[in-house]
BALOBA-1460 file (C-alpha; in Angstrom, 3 decimals):
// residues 245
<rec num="1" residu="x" x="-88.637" y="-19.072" z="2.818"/>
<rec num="2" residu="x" x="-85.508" y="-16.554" z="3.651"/>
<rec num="3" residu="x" x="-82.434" y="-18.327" z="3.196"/>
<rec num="4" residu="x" x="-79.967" y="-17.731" z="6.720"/>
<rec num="5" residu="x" x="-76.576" y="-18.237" z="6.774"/>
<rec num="6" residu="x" x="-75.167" y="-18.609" z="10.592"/>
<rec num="7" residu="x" x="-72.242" y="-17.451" z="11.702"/>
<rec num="8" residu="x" x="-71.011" y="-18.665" z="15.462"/>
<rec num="9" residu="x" x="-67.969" y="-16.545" z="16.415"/>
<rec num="10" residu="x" x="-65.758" y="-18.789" z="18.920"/>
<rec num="11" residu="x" x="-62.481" y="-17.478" z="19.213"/>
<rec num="12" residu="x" x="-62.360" y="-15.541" z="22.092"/>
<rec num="13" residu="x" x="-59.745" y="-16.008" z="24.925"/>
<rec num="14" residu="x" x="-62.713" y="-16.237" z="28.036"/>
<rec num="15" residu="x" x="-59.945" y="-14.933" z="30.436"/>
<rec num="16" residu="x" x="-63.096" y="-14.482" z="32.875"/>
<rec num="17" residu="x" x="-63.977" y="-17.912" z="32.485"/>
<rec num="18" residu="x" x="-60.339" y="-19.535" z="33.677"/>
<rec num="19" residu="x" x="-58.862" y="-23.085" z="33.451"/>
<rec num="20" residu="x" x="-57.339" y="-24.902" z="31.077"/>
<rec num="21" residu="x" x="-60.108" y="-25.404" z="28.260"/>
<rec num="22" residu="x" x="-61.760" y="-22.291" z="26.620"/>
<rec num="23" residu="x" x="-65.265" y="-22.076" z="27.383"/>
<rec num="24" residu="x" x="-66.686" y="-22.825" z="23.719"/>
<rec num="25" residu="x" x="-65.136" y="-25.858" z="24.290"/>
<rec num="26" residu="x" x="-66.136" y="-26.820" z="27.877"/>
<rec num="27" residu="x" x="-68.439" y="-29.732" z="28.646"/>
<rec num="28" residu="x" x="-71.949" y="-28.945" z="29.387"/>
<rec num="29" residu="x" x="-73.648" y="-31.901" z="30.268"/>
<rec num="30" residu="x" x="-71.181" y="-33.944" z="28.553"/>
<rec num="31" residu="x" x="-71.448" y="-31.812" z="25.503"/>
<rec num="32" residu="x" x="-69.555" y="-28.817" z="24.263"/>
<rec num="33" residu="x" x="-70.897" y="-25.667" z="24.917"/>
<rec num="34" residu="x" x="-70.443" y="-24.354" z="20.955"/>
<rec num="35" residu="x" x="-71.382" y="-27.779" z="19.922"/>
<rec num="36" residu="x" x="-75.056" y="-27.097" z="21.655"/>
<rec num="37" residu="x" x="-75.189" y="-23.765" z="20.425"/>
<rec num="38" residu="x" x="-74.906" y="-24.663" z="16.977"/>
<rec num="39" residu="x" x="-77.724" y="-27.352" z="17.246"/>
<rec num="40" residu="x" x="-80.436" y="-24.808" z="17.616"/>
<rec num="41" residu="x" x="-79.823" y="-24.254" z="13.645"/>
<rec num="42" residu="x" x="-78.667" y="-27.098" z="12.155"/>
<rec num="43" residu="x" x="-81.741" y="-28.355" z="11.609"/>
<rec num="44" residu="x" x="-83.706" y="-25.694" z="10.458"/>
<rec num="45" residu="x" x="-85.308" y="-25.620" z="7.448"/>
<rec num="46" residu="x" x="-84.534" y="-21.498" z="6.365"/>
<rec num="47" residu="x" x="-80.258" y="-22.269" z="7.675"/>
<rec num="48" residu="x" x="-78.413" y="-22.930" z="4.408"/>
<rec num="49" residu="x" x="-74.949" y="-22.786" z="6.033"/>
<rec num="50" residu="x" x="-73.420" y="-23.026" z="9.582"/>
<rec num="51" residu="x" x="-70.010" y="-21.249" z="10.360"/>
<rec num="52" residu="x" x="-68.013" y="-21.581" z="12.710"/>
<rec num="53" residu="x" x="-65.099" y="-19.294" z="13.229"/>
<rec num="54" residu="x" x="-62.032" y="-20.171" z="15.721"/>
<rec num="55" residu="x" x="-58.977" y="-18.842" z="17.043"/>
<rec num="56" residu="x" x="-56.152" y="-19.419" z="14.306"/>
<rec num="57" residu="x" x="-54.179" y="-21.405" z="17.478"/>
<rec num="58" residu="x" x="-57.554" y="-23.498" z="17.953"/>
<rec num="59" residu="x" x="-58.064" y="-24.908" z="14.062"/>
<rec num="60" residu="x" x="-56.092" y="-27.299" z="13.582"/>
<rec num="61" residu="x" x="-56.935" y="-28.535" z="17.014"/>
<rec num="62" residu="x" x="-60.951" y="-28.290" z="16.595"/>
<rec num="63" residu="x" x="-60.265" y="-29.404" z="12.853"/>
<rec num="64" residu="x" x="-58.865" y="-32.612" z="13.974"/>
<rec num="65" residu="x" x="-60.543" y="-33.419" z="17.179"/>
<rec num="66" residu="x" x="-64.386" y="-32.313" z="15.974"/>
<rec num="67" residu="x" x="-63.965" y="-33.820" z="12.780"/>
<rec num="68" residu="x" x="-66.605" y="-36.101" z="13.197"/>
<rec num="69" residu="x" x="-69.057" y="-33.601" z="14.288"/>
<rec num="70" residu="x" x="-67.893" y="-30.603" z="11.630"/>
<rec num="71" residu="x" x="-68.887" y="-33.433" z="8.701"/>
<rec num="72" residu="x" x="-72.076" y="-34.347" z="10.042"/>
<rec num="73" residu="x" x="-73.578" y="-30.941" z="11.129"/>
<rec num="74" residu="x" x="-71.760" y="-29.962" z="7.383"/>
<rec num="75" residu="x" x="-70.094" y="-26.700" z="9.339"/>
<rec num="76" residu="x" x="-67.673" y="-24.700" z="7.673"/>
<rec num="77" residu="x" x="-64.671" y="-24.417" z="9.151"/>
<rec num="78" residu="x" x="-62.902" y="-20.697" z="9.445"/>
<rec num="79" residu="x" x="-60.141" y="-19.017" z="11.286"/>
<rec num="80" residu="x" x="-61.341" y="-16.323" z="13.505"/>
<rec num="81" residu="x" x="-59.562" y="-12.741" z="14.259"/>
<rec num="82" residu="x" x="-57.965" y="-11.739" z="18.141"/>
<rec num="83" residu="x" x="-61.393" y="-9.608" z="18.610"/>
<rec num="84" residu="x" x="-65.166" y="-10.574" z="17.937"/>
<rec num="85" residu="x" x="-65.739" y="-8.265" z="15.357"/>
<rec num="86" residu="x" x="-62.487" y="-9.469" z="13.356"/>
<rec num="87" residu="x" x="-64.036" y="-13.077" z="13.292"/>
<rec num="88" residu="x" x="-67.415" y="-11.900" z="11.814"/>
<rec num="89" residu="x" x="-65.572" y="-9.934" z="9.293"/>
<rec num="90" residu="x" x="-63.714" y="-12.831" z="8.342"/>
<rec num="91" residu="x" x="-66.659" y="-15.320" z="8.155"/>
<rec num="92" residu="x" x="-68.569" y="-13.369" z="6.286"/>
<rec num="93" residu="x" x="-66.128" y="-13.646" z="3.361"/>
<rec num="94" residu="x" x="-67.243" y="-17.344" z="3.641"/>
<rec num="95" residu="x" x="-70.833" y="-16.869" z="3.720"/>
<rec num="96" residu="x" x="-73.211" y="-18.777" z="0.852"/>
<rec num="97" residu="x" x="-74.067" y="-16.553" z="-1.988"/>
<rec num="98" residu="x" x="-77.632" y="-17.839" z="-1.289"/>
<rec num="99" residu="x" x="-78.008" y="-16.331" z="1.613"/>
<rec num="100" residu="x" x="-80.340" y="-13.690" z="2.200"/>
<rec num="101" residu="x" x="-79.596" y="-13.315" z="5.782"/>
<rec num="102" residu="x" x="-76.821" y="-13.521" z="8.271"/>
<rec num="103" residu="x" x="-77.082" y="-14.679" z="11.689"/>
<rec num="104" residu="x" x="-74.209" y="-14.042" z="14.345"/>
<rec num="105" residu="x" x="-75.105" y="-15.965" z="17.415"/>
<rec num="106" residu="x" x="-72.721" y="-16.461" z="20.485"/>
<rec num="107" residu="x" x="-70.860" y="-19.975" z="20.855"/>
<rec num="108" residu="x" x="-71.548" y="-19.647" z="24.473"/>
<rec num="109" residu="x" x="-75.415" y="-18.835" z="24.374"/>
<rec num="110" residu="x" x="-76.485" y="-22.712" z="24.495"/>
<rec num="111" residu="x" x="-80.071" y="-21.672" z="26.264"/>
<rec num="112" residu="x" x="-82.033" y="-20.306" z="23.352"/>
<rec num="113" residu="x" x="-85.511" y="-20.832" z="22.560"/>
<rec num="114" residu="x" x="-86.549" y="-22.274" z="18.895"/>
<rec num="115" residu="x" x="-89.719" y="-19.832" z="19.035"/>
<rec num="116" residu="x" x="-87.181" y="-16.554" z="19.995"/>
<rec num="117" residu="x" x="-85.060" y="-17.701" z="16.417"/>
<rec num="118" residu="x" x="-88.473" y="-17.870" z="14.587"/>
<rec num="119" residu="x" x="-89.412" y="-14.359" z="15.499"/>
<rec num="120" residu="x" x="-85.867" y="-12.451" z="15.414"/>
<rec num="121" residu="x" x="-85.660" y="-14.422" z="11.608"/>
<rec num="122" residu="x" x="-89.021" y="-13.121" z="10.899"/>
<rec num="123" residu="x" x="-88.439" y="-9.250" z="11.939"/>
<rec num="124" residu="x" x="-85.257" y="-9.588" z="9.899"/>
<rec num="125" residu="x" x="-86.428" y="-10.547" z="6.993"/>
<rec num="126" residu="x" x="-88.851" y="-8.273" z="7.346"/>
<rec num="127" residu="x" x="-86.700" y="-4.859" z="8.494"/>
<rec num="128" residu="x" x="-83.019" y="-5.719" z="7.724"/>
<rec num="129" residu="x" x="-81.996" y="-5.760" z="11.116"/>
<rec num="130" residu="x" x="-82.982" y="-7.528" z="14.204"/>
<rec num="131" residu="x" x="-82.083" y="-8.684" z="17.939"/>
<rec num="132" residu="x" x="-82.526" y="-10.199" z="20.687"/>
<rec num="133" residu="x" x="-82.510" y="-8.005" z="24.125"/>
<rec num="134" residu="x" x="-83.930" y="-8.725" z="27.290"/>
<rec num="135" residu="x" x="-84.871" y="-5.874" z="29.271"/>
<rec num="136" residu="x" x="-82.896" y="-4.761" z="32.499"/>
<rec num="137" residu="x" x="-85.042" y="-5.563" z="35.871"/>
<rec num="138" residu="x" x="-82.629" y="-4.573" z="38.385"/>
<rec num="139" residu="x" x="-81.475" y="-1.200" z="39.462"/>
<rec num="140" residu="x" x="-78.693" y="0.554" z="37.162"/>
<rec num="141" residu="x" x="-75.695" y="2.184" z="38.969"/>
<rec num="142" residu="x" x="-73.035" y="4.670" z="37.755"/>
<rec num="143" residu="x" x="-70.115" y="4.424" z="39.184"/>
<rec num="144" residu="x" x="-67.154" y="6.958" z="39.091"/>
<rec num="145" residu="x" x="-63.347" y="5.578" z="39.024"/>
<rec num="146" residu="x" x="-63.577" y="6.563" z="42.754"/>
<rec num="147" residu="x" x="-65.782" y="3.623" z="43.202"/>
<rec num="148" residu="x" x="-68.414" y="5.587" z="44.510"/>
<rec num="149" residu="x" x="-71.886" y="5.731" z="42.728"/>
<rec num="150" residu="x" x="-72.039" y="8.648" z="40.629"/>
<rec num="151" residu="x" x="-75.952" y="8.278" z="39.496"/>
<rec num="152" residu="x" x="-78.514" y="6.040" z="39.549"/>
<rec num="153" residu="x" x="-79.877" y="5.055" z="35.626"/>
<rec num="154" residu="x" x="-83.565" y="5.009" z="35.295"/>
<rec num="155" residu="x" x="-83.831" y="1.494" z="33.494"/>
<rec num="156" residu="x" x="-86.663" y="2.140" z="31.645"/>
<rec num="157" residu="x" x="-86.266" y="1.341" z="27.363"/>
<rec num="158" residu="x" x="-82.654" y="-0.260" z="28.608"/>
<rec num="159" residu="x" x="-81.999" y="-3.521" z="27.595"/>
<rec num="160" residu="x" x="-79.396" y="-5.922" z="27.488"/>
<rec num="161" residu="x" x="-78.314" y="-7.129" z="23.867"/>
<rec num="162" residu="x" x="-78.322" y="-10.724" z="23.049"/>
<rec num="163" residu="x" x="-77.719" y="-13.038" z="19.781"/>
<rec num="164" residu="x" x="-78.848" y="-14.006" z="17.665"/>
<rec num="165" residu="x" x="-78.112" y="-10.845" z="15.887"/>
<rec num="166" residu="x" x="-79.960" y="-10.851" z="12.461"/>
<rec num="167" residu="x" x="-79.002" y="-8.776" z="9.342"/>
<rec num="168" residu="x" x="-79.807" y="-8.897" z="5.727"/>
<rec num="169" residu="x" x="-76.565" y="-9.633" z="4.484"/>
<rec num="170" residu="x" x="-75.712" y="-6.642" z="1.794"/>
<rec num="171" residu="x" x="-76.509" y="-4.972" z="4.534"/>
<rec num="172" residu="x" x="-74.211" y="-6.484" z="7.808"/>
<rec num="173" residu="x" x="-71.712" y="-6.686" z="4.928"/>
<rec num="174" residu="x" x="-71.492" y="-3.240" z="3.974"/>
<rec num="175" residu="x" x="-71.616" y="-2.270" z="7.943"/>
<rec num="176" residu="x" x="-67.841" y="-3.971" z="7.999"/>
<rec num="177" residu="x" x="-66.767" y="-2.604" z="4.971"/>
<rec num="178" residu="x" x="-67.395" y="1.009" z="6.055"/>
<rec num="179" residu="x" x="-65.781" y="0.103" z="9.537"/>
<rec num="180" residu="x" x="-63.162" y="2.275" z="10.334"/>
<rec num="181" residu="x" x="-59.480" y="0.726" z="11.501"/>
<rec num="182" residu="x" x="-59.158" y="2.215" z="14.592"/>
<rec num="183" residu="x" x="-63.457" y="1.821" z="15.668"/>
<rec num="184" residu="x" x="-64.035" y="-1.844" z="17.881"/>
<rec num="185" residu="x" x="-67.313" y="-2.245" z="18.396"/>
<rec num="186" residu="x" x="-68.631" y="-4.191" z="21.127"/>
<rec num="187" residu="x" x="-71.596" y="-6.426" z="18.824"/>
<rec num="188" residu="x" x="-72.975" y="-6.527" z="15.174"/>
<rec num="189" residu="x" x="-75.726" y="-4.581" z="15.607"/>
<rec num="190" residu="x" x="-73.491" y="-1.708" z="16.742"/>
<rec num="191" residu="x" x="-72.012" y="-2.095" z="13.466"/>
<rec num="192" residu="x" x="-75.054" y="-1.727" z="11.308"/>
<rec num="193" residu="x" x="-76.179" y="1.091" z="13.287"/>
<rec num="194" residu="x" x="-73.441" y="3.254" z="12.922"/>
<rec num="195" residu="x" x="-74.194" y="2.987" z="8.943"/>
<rec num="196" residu="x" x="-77.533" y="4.902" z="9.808"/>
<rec num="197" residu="x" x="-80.117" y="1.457" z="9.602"/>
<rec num="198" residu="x" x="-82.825" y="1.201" z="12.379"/>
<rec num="199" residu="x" x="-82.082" y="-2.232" z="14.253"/>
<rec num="200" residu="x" x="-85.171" y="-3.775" z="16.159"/>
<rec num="201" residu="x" x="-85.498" y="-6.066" z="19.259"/>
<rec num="202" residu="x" x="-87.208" y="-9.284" z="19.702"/>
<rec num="203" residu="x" x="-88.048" y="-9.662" z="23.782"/>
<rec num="204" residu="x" x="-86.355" y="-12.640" z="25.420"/>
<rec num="205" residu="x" x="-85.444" y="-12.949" z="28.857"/>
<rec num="206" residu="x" x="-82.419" y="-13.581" z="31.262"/>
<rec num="207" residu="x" x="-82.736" y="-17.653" z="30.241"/>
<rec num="208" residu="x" x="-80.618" y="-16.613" z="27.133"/>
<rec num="209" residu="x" x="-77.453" y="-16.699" z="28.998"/>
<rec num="210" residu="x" x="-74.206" y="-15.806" z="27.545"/>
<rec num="211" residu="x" x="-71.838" y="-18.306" z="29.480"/>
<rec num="212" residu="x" x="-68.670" y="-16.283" z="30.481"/>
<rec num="213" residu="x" x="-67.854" y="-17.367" z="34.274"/>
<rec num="214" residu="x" x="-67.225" y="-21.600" z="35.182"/>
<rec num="215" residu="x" x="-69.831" y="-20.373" z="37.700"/>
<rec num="216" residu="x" x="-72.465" y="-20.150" z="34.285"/>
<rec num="217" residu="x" x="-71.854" y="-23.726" z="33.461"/>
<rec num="218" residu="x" x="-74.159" y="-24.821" z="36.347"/>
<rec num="219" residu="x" x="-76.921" y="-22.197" z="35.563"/>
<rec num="220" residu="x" x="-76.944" y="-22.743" z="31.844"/>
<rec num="221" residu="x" x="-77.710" y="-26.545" z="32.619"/>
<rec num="222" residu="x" x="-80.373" y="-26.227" z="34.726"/>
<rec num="223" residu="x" x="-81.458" y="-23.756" z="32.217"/>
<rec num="224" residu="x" x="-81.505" y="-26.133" z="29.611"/>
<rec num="225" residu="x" x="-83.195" y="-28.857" z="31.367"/>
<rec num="226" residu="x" x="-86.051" y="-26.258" z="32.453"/>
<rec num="227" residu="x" x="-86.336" y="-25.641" z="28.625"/>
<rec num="228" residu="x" x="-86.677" y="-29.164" z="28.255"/>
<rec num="229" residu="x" x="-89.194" y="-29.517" z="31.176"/>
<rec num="230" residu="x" x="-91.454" y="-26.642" z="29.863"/>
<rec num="231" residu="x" x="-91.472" y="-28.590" z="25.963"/>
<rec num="232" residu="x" x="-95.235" y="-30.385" z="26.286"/>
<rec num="233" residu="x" x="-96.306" y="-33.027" z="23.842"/>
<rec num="234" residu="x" x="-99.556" y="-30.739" z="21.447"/>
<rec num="235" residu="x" x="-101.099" y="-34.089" z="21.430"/>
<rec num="236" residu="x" x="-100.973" y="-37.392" z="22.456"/>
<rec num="237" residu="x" x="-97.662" y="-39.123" z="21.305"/>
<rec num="238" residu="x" x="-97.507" y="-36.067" z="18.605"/>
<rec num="239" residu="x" x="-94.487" y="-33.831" z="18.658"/>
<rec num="240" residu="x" x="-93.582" y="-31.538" z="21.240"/>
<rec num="241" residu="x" x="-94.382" y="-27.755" z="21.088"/>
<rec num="242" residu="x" x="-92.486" y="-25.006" z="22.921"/>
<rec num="243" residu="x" x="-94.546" y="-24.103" z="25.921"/>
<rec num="244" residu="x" x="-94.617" y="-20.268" z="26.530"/>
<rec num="245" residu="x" x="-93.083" y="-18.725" z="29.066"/>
């Protein structure tokens, strides 16, 4: 079995998402939102370690108040950079020598599917680099600085990157070494293909939400709770099995 090491970047401002509590840390259904994004690994037999990186402002904060939580899921604790990219760099100077693998998934994307982590591991492990995307649906529109639509993008072969981003981990770590100062890229897997290595997609869909709005909170539940809904037992009082969607 590969051995993962996760990595769940959380210390992002979330201007877009407003009020007084950063959106990692906002409630959904009485839980926070990185707190349910980190128990779709934490019990995992292939995770060896669990990340989490935070604002340098936040650690002391989340240190103190999610003690309780950081001991029992046994997450290591680091301090995160002002941009995305600056976290991962950081955490990955804390990953497991064990590791095989390194996983970068959102603190925000709480509405994953266990079978969508099986398969993204799997292609991983299996080509160095892998990702979820959905593909687009609706119609793609240019627009000039005007505001006026400049041209209208055939969508077919776009799609919209997700996490969990998976990367064999000599290789995500080389990606950031060979990063230049001045380059900010906008995910990992941007990273690892500007070193020249192939990155492949696993198919989700638009129930892998990354929360970014208040307005998300109430979709992600209800997306959660249709995840639960569609789990059916595979026999009777046996354990439940993903149904497919």
């Amino acid at each position: 079995m590969t051995s993962v090491a996760v990595i769940i970047p959380a210390a992002g401002a979330g201007k877009r998402f407003g009020g007084d509590v950063k959106k990692p840390f906002a409630k959904l259904d009485n839980r926070p939102v990185f707190i349910r994004s980190i128990e779709l690994f934490i019990n995992r037999d292939d995770v060896c370690q669990t990340i989490l990186a935070v604002s340098p402002d936040d650690y002391d904060v989340v240190k103190d108040k999610y003690a309780a939580n950081l001991m029992f899921m046994d997450i290591k604790l680091v301090k995160g950079g002002a941009e995305r990219f600056e976290s991962i760099r950081l955490a990955l100077d804390a990953v497991d020598p064990a590791a095989e693998l390194v996983c970068v998934h959102d603190a925000v994307r709480p509405c994953v599917l266990d079978s969508w982590i099986d398969r993204v591991f799997a292609e991983a492990a299996k080509s160095g680099a892998a990702i979820l995307a959905a593909p687009l649906t609706g119609t793609v529109k240019r627009v000039a600085e005007s505001g006026f639509i400049d041209q209208t993008v055939p969508r077919e072969n776009l799609f919209e990157a997700q996490t969990p981003q998976v990367f064999k981990k000599e290789l995500l770590t080389k990606a950031y070494a060979d990063l230049p100062e001045d380059y900010t890229p906008t995910d990992d897997a941007e990273v690892v293909e500007r070193c020249g290595h192939g990155v492949t997609i696993v198919r989700t869909d638009r129930r892998n939400l990354k929360i970014t709005q208040s307005s998300d909170m109430a979709l992600a539940e209800a997306i959660l709770k249709g995840i639960e809904r569609s789990r059916k037992p595979a026999a009777p009082g046996g354990a439940f099995e993903e149904a497919q969607w």
